[in-house]
SESE-916069 format. One record per residue: residue in one letter; x, y, z of N, C-alpha, C in turn. Coordinates in steps of 0.1 Angstrom, whole numbers, padded with zeros to 4 digits, always signed. Layout:
BEGIN
AXYZXYZXYZ ...
END
This chain:
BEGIN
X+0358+0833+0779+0351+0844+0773+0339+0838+0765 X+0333+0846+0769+0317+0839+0759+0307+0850+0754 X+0297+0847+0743+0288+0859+0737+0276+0860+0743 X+0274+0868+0749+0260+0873+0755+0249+0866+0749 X+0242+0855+0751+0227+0851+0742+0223+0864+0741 X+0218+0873+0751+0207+0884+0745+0215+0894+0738 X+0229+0890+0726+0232+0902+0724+0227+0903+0709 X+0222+0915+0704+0217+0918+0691+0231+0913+0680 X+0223+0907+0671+0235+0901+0657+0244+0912+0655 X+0242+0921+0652+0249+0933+0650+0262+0935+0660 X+0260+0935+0670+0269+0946+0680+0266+0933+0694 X+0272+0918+0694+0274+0909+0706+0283+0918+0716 X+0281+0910+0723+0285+0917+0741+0287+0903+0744 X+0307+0905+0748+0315+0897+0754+0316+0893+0772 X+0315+0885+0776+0315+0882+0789+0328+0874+0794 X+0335+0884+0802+0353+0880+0806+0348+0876+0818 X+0361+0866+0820+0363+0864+0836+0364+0875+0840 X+0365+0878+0855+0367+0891+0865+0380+0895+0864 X+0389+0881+0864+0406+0889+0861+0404+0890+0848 X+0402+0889+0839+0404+0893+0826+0401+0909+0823 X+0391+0909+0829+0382+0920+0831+0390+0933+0840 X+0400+0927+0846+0408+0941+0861+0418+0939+0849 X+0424+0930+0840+0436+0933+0832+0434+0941+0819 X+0419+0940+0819+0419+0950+0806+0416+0966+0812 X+0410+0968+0823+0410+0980+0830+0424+0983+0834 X+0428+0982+0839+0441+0983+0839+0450+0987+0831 X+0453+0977+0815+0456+0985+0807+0448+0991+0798 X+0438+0993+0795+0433+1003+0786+0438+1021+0785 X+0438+1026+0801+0440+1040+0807+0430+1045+0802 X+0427+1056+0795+0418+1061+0792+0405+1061+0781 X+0411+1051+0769+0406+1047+0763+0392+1038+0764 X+0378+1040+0756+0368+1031+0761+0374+1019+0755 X+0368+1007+0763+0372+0993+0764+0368+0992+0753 X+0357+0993+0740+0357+0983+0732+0367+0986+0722 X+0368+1003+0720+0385+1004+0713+0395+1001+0716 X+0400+0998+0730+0409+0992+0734+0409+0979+0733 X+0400+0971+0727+0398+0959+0727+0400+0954+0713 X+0394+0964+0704+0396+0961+0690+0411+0964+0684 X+0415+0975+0687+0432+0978+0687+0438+0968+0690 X+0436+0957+0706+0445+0946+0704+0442+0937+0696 X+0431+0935+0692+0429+0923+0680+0436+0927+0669 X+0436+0940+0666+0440+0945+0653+0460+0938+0656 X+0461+0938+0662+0479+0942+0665+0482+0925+0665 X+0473+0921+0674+0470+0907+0678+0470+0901+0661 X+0464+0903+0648+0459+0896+0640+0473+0900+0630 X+0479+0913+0631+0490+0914+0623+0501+0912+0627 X+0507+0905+0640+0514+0898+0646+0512+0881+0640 X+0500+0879+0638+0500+0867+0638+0503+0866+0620 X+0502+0875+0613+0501+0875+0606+0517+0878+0597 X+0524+0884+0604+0542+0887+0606+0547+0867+0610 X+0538+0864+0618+0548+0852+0623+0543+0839+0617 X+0535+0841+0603+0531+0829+0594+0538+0832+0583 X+0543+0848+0580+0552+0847+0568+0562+0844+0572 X+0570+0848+0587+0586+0842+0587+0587+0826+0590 X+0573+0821+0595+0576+0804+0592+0578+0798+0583 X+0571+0806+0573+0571+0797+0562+0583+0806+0551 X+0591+0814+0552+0601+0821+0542+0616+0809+0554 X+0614+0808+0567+0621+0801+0574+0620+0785+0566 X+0607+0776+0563+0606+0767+0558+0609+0764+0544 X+0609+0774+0535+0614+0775+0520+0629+0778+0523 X+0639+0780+0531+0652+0780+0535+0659+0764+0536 X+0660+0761+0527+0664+0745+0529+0679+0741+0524 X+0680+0733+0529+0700+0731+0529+0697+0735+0514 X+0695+0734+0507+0704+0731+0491+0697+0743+0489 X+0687+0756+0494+0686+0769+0493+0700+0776+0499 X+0704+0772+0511+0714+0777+0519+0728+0775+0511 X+0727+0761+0502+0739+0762+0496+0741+0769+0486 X+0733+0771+0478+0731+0780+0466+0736+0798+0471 X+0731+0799+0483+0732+0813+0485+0750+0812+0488 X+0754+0805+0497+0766+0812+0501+0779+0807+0485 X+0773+0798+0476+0782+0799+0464+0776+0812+0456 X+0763+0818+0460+0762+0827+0448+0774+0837+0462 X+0771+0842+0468+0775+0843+0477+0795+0847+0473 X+0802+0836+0472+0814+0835+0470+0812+0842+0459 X+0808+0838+0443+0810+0844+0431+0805+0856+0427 X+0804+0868+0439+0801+0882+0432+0808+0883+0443 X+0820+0892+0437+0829+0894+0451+0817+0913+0455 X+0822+0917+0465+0813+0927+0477+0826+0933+0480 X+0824+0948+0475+0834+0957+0481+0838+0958+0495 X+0851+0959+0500+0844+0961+0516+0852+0972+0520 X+0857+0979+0512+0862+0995+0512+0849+1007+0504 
END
């Protein structure tokens, strides 16, 4: 994918491969392409954005976090009725 040289600063015009181009026709349906295009960035950018906070809430999980939890864990007993 590349940016148009003659596209005005404001409003560039993207240039796809041809399959890129039959896969975004394809799925768009009725929608014009550039909303269809911005919607997946949008989804695209808060996906990416979901999977940098569970790496790193995953990475602050560290044995001696894990042990702390299952003794707090033991010491408040949890109804199970």
């Amino acid at each position: 994918m590349k940016v148009a040289q003659k596209s005005p600063a404001p409003r560039q015009t993207l240039t796809l491969a041809r399959s890129a181009f039959r896969m975004l026709d394809s799925m768009r349906g009725e929608l014009p392409k550039s909303v269809f295009v911005e919607e997946l960035l949008t989804k695209e950018k808060k996906r990416r954005e979901r999977e940098a906070f569970y790496r790193t809430a995953v990475t602050a999980y560290t044995p001696k976090v894990r042990e702390e939890t299952l003794k707090l864990n033991e010491e408040i007993p949890i109804a199970a009725e």
